[in-house]
N, CA and C atoms as an extended XYZ file, in Angstrom:
468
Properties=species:S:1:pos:R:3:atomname:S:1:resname:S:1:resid:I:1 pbc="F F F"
N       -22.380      -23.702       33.179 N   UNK     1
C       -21.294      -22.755       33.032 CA  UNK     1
C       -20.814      -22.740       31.577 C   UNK     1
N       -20.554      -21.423       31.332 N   UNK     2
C       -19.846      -21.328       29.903 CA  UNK     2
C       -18.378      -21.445       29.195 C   UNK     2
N       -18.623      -22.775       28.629 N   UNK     3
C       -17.025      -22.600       28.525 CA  UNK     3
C       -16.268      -21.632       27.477 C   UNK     3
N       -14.478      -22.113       27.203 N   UNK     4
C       -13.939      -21.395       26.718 CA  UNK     4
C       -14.502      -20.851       25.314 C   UNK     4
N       -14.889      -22.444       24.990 N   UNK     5
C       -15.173      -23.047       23.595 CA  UNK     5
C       -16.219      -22.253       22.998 C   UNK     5
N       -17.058      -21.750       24.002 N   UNK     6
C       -18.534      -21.525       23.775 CA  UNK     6
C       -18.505      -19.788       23.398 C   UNK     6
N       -17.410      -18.969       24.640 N   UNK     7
C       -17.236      -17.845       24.373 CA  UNK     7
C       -16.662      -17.772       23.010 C   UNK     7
N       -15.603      -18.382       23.034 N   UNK     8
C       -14.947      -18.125       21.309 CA  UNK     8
C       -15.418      -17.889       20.289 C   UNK     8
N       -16.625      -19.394       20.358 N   UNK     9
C       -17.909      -18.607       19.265 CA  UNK     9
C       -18.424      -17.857       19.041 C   UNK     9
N       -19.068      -17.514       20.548 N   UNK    10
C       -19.864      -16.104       20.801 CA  UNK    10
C       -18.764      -15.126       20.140 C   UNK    10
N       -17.767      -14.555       20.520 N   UNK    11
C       -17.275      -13.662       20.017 CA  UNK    11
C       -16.343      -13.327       18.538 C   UNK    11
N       -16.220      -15.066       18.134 N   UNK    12
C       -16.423      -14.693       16.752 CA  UNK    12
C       -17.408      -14.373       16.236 C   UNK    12
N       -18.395      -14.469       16.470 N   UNK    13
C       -19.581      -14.480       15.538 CA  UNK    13
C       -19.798      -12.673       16.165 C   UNK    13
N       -19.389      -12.173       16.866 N   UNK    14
C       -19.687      -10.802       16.998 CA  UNK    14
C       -18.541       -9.894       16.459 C   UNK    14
N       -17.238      -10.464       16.038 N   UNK    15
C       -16.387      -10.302       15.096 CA  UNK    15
C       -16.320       -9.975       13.505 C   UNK    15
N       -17.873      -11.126       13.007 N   UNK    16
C       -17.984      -11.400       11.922 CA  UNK    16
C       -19.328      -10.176       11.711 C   UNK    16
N       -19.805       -9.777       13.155 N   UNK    17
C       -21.084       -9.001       12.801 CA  UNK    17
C       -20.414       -7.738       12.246 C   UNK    17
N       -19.015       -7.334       13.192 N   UNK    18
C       -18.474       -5.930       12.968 CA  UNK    18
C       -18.119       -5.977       11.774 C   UNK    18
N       -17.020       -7.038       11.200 N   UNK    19
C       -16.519       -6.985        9.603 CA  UNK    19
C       -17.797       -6.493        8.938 C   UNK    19
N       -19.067       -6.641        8.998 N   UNK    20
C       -19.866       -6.283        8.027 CA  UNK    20
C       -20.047       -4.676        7.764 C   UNK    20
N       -19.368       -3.935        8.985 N   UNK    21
C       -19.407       -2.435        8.468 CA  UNK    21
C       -18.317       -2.131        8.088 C   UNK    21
N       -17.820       -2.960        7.699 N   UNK    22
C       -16.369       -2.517        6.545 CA  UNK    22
C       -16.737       -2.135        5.434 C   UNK    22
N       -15.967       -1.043        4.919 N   UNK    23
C       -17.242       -0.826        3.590 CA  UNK    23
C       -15.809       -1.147        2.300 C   UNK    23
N       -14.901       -2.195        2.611 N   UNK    24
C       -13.937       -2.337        1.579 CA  UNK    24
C       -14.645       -3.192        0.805 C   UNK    24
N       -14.422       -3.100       -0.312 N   UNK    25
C       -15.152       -4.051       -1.451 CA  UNK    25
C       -14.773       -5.812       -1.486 C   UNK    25
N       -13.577       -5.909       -0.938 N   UNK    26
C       -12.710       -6.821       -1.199 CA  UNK    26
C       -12.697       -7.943        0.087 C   UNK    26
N       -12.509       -7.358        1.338 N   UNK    27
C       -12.399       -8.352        2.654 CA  UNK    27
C       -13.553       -7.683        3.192 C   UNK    27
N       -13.783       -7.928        4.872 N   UNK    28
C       -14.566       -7.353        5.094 CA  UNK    28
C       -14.114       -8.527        6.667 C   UNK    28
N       -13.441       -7.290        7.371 N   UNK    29
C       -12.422       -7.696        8.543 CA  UNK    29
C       -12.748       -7.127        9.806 C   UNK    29
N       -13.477       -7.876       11.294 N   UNK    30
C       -13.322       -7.746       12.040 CA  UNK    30
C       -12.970       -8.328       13.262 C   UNK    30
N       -13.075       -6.941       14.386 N   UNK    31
C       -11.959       -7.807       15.580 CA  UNK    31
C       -12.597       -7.317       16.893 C   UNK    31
N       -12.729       -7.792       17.983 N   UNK    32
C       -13.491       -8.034       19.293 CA  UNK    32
C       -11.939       -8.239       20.592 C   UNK    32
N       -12.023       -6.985       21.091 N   UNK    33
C       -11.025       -7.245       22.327 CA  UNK    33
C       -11.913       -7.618       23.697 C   UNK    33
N       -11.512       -8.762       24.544 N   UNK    34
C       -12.365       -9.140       25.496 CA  UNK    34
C       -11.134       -9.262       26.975 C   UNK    34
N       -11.686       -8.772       28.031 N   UNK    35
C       -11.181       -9.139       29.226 CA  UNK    35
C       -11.184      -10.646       29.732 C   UNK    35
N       -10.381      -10.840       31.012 N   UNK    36
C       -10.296      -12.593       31.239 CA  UNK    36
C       -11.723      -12.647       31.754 C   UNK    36
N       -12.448      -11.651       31.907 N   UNK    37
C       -13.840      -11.709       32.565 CA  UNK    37
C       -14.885      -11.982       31.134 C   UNK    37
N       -14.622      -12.038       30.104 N   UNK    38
C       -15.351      -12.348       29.009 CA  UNK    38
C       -16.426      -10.973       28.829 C   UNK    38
N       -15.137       -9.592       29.342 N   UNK    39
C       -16.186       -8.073       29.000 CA  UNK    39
C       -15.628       -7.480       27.727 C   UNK    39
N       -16.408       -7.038       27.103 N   UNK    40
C       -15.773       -6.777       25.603 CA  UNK    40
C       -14.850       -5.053       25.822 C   UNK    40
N       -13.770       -4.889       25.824 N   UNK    41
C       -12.828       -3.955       25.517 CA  UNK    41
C       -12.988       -3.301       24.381 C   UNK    41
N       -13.116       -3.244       23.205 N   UNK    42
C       -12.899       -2.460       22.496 CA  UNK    42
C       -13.113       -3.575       20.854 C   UNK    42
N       -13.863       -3.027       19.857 N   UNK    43
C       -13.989       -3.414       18.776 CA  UNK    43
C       -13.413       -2.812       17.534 C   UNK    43
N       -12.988       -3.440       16.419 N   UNK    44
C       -12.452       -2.845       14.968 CA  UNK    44
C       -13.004       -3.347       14.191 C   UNK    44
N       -13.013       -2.497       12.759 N   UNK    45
C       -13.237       -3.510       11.463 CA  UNK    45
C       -11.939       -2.701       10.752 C   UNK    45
N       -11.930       -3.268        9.691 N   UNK    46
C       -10.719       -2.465        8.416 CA  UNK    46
C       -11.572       -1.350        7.771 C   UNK    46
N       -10.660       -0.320        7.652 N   UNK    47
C       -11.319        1.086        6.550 CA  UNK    47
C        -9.931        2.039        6.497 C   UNK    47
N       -10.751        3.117        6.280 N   UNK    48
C        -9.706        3.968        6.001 CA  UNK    48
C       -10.041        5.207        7.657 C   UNK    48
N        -8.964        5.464        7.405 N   UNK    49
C        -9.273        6.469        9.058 CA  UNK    49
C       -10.321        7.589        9.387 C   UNK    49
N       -10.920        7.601       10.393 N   UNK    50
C       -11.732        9.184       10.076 CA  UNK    50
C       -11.398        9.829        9.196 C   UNK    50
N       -12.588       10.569        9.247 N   UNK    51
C       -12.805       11.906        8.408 CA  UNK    51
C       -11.962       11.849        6.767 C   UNK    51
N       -11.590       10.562        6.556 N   UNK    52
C       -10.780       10.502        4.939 CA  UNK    52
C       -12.405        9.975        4.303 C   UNK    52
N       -12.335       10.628        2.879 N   UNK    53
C       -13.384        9.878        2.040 CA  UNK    53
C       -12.987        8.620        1.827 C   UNK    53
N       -14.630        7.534        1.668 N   UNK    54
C       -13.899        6.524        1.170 CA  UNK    54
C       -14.975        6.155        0.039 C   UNK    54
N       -14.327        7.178       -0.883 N   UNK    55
C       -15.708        7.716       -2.457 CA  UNK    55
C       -14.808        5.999       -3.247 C   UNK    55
N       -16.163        5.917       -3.828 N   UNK    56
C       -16.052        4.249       -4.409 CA  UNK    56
C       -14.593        4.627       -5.520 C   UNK    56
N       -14.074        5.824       -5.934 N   UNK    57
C       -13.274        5.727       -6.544 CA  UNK    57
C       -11.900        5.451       -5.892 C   UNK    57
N       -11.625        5.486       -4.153 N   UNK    58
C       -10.825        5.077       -3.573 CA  UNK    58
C       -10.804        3.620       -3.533 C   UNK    58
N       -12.030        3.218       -3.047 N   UNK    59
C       -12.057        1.708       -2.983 CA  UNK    59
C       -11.858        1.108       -3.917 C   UNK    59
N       -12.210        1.343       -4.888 N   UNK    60
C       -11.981        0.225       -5.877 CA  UNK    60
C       -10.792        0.822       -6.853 C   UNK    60
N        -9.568        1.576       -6.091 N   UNK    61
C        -8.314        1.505       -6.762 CA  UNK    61
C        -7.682        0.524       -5.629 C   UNK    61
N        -7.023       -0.804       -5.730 N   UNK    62
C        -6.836       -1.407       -4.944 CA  UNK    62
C        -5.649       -0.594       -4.153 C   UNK    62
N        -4.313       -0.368       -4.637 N   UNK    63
C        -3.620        0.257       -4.624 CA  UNK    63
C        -3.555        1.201       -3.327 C   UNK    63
N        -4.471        2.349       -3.607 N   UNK    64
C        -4.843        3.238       -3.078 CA  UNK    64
C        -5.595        2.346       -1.928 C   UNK    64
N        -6.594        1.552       -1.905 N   UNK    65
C        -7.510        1.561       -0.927 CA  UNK    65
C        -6.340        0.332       -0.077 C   UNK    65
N        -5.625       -0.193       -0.079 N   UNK    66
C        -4.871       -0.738        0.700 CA  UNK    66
C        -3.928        0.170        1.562 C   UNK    66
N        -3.505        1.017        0.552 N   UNK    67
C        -2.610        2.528        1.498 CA  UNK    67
C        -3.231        3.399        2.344 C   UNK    67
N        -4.349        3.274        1.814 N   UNK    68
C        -5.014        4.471        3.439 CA  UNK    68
C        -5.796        3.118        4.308 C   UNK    68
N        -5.988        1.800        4.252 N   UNK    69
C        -6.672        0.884        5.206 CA  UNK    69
C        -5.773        0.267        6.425 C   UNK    69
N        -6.699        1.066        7.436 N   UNK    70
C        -6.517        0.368        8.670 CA  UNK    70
C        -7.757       -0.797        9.376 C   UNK    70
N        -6.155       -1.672        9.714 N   UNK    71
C        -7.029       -3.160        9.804 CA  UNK    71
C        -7.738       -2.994       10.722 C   UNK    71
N        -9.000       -4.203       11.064 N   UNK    72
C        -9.831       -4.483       11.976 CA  UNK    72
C        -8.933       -4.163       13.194 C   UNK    72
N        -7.931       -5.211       13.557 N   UNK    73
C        -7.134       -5.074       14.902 CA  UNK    73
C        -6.374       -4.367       15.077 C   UNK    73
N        -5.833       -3.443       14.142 N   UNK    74
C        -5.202       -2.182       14.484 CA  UNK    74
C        -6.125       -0.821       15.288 C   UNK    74
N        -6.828       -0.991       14.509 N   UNK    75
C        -8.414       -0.082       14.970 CA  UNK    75
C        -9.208       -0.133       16.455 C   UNK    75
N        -9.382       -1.989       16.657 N   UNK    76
C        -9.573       -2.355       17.590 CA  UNK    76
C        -8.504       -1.824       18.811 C   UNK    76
N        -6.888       -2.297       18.593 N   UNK    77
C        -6.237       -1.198       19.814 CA  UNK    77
C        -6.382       -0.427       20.141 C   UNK    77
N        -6.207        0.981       18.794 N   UNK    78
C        -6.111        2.379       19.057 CA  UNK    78
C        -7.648        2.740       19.748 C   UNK    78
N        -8.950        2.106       19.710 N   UNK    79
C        -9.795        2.508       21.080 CA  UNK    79
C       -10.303        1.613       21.674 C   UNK    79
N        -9.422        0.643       22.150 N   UNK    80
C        -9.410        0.665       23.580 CA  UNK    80
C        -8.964        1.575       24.285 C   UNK    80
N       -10.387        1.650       25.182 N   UNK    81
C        -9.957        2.926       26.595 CA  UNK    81
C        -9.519        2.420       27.388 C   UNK    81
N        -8.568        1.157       27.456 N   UNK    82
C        -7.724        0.958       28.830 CA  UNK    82
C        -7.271       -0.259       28.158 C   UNK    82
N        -6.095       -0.398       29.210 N   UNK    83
C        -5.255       -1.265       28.619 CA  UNK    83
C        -5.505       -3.035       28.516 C   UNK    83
N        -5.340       -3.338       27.328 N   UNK    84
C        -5.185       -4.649       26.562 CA  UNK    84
C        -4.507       -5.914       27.651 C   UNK    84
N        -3.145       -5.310       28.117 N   UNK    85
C        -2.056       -6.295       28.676 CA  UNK    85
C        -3.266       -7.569       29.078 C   UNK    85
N        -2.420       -9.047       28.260 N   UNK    86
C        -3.453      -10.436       29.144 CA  UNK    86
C        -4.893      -10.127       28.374 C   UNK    86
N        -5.276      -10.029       27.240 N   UNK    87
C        -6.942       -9.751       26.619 CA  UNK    87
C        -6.448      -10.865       25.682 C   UNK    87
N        -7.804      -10.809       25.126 N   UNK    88
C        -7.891      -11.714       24.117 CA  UNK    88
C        -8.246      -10.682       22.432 C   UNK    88
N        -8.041      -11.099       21.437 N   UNK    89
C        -8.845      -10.570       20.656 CA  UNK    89
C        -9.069      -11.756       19.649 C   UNK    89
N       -10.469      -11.103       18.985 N   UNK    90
C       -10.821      -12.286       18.780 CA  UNK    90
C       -11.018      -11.506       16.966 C   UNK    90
N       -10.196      -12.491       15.599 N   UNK    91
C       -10.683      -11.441       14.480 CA  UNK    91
C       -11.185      -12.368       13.494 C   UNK    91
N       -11.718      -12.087       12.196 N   UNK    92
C       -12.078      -12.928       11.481 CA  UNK    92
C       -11.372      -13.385       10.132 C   UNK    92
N       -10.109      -13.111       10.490 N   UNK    93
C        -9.280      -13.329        9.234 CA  UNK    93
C        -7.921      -13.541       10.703 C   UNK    93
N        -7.199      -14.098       10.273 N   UNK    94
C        -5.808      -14.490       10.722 CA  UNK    94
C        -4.983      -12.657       10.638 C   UNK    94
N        -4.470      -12.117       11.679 N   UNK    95
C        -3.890      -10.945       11.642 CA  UNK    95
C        -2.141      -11.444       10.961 C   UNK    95
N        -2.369      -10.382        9.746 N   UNK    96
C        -1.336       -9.919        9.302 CA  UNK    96
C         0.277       -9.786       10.123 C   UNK    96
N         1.520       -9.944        9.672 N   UNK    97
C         2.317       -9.831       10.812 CA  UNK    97
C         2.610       -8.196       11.602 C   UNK    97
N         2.303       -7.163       10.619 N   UNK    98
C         2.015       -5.537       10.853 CA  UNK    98
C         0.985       -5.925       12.459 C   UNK    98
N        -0.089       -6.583       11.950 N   UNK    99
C        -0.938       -6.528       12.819 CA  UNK    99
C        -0.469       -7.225       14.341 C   UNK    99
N        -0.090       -8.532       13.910 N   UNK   100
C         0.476       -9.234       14.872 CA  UNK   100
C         1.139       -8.631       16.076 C   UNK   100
N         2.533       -7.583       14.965 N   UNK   101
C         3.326       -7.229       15.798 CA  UNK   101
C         2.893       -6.289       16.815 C   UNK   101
N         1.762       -5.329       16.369 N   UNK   102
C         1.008       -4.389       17.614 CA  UNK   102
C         0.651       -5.298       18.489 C   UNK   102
N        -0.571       -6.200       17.980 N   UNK   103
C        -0.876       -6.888       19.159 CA  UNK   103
C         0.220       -7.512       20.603 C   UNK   103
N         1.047       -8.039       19.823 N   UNK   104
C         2.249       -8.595       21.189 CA  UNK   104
C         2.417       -7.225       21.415 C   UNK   104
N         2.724       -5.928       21.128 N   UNK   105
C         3.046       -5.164       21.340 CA  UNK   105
C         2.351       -4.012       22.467 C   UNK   105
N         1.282       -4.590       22.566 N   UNK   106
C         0.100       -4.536       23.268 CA  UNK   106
C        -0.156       -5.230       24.878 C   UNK   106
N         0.663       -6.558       24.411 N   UNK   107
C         0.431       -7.183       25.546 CA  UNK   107
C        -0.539       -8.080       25.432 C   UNK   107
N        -1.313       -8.205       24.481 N   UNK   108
C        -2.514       -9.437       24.409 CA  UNK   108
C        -1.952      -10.448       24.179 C   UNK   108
N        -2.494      -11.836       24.919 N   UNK   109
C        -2.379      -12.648       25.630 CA  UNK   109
C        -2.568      -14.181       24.880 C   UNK   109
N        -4.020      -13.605       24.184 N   UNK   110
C        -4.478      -15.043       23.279 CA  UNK   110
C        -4.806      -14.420       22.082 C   UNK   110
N        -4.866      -14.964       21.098 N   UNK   111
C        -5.549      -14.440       19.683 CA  UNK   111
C        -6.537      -16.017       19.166 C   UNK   111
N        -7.866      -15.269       18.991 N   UNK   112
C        -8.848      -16.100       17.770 CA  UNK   112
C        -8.898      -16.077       16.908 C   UNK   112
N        -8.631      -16.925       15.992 N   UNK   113
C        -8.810      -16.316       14.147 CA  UNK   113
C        -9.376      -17.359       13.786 C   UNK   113
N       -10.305      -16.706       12.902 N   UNK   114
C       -11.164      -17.370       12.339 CA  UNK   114
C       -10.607      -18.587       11.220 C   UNK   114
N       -11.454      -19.589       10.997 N   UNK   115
C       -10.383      -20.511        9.641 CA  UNK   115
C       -10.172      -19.720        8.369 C   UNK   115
N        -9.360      -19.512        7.778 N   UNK   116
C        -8.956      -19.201        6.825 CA  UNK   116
C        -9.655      -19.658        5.490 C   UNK   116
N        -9.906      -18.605        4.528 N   UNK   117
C       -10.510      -18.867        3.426 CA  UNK   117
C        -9.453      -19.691        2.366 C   UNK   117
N        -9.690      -20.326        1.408 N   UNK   118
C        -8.606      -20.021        0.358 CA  UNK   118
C        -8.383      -18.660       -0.427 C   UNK   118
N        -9.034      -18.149       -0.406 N   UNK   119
C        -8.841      -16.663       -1.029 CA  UNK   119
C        -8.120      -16.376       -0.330 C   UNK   119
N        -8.297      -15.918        1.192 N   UNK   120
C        -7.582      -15.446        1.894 CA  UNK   120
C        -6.170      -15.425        1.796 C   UNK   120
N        -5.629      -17.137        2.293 N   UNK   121
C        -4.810      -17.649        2.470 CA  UNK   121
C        -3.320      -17.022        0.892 C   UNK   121
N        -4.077      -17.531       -0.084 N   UNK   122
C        -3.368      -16.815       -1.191 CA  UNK   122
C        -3.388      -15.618       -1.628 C   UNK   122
N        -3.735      -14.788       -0.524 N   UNK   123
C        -3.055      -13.466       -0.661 CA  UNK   123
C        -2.002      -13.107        0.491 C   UNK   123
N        -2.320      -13.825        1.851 N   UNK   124
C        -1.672      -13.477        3.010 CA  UNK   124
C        -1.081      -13.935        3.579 C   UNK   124
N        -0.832      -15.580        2.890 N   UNK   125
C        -0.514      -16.707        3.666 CA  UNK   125
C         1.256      -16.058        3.968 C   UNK   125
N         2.030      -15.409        3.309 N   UNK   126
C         3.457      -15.395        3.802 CA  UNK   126
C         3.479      -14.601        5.037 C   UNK   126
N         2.664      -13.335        4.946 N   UNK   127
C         2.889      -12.891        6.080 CA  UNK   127
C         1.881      -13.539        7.488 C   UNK   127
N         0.912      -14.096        7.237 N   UNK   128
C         0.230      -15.361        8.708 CA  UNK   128
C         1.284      -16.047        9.100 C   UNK   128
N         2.370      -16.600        8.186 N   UNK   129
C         3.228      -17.301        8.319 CA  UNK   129
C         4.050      -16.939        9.935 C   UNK   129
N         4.261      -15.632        8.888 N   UNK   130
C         5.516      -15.030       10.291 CA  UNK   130
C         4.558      -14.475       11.344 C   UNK   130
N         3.754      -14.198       11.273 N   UNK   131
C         2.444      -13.945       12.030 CA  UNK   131
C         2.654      -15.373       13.810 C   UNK   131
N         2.468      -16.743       12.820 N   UNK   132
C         2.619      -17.634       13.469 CA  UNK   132
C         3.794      -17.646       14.553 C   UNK   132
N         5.098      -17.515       13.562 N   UNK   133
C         5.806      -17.378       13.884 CA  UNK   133
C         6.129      -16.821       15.752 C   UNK   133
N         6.046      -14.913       14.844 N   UNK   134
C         6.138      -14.186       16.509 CA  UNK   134
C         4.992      -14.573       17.140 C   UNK   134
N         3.717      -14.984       16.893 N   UNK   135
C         3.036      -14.761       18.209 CA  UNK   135
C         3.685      -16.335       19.325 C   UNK   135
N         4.415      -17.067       18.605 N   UNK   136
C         5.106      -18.414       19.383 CA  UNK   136
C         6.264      -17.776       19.840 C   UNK   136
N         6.964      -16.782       18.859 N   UNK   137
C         8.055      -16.318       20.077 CA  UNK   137
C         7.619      -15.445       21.043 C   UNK   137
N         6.782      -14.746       20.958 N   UNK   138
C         6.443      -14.057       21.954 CA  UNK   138
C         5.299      -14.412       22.791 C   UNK   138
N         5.077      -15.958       22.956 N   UNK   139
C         4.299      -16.690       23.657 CA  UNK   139
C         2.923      -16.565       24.178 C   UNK   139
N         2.452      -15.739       22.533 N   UNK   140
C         0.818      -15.284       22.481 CA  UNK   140
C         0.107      -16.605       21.968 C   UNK   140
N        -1.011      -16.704       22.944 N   UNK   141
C        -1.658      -18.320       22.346 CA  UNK   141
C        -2.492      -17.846       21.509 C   UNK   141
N        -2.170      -18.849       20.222 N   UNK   142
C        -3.020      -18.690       18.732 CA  UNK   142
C        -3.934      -20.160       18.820 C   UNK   142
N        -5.097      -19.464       18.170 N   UNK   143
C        -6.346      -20.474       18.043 CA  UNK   143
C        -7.257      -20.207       16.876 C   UNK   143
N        -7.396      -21.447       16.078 N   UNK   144
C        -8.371      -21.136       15.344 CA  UNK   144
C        -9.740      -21.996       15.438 C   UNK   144
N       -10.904      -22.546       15.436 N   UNK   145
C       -11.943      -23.265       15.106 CA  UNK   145
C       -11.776      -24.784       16.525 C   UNK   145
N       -11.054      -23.060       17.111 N   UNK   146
C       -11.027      -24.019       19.005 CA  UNK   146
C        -9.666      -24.733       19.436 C   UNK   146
N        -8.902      -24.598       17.891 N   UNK   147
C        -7.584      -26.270       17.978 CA  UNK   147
C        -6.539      -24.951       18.380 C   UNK   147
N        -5.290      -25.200       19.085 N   UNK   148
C        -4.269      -24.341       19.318 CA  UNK   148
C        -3.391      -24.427       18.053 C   UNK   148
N        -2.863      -23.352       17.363 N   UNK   149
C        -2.190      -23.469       16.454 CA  UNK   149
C        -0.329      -23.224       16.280 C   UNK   149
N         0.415      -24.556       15.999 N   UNK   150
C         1.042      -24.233       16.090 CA  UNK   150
C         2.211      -23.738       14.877 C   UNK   150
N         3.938      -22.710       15.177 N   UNK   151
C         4.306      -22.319       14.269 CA  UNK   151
C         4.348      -22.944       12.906 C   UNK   151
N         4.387      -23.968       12.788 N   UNK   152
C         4.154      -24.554       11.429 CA  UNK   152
C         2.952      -24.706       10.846 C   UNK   152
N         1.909      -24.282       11.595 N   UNK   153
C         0.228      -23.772       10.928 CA  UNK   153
C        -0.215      -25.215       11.037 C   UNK   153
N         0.176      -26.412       11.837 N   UNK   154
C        -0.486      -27.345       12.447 CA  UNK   154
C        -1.060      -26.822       13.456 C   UNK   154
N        -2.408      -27.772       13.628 N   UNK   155
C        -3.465      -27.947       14.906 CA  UNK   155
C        -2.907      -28.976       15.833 C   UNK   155
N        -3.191      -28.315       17.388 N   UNK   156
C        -3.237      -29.514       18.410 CA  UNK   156
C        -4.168      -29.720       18.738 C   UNK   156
């Protein structure tokens, strides 16, 4: 039988396949919504929305390419064709608190995030912070590299 441990992987690593059609120069962010049945719901990466160009002169104005980018797990909600409430999603960067807040907002249940880069971390670490934060007040279980994480960004 397969455990929790085992899916987590599995679906990070199919997390990390989607980030690769991100075509941002900079991250390269995805996210995997799964039922308690371990059926995949709905997938995201980060870009900019349909039908907008994303001509290398957008991308590489950071500026600009941060103002029209929608994240992996924002993306991932808006198609799911049915509802989230109790899912998991699983992303490869720690969701933003913007992001966060859809997700509780959503109703998902557990969140996976991948370990954190140092790059990462020193660009995003204030808002993961509060990230941590609500998903403990709003009693969404956070996990990274299998350990439960708690608001002070300790492992149990």
């Amino acid at each position: 039988m397969t455990t929790t441990a085992e899916w987590d992987t599995r679906f990070l690593e199919m997390a990390r396949l989607v980030a690769t059609w991100s075509k941002d120069p900079s991250t390269h962010v995805g996210a995997v919504i799964t039922d308690n049945l371990n059926r995949v719901i709905s997938l995201g990466y980060n870009g900019f929305p349909r039908r907008i160009a994303d001509s290398p002169e957008r991308q590489l104005d950071r500026e600009t390419r941060l103002a029209l980018t929608i994240h992996a797990e924002a993306n991932a909600l808006a198609f799911a064709s049915r509802s989230v409430a109790g899912a998991t999603l699983y992303c490869t960067h720690m969701p933003c608190a913007s992001c966060a807040a859809l997700i509780i907002q959503h109703g998902i249940s557990r969140v996976v995030a991948a370990e954190p880069t140092p790059d990462f971390l020193q660009r995003w670490r204030t808002s993961t912070i509060l990230s941590e934060v609500i998903f403990q007040e709003a009693e969404v279980e956070l996990f990274n590299n299998n350990s439960r994480i708690t608001s002070s960004g300790k492992t149990c």
